[in-house]
N, C-alpha and C positions, 0 to 999 in steps of 0.2 A: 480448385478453390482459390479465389482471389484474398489476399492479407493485405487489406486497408491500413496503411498506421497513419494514425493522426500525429499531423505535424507540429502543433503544438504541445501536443501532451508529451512530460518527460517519459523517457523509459523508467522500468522499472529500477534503473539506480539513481534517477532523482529521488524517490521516495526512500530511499536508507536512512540519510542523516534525519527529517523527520521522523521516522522508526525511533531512532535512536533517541531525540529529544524527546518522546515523548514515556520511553521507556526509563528513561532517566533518572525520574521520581522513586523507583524503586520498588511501586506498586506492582503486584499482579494485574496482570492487564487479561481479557478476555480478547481474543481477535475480534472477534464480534465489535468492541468499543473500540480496541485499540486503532481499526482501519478510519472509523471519518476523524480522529483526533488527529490520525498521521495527516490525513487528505487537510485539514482544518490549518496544519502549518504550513503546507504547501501555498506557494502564491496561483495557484490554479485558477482559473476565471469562473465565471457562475457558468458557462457553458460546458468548460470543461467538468467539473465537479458532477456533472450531470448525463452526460457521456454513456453513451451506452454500449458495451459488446451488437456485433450481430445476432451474438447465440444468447444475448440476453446479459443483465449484470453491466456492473460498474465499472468501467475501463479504467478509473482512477483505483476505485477497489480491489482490479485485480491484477494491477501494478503494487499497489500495495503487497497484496498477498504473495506475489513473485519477491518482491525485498526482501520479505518476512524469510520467506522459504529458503534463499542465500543465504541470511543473518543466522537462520539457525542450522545452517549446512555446515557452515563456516566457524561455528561456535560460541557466534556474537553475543547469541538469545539462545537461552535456552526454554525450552517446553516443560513446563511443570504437568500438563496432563492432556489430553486431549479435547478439543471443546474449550 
């Protein structure tokens, strides 16, 4: 199986400090919202924002979700509940 990466798009530790700014506010965030608000502060192109896996899904959103998944490995975030 060939691994494409797009050379534009950051890795998944671009998307941290957006993480972070958006978590900031103090709110409960749903992942559901909280992934295009992260992608939203990213300077991402309209190309990239649009991006899609080969197996389907948002290559922005799921660098997002890899951030997420460190952030709360690490202790940054934590999960109030599942969903």
């Amino acid at each position: 199986m060939e691994v494409r990466e797009s050379s534009s798009m950051p890795p998944w530790q671009g998307f941290v400090v957006p993480i972070l700014r958006v978590l900031s506010d103090g709110a409960v965030w749903r992942t559901a919202d909280l992934k295009p608000a992260a992608i939203e502060l990213t300077e991402l192109t309209a190309e990239q924002r649009v991006e899609e896996l080969d197996t389907g899904g948002s290559r922005a959103g799921n660098r997002v979700g890899w951030a997420l998944s460190h952030l709360t490995r690490a202790g940054a975030v934590a999960k109030i509940r599942n969903g």
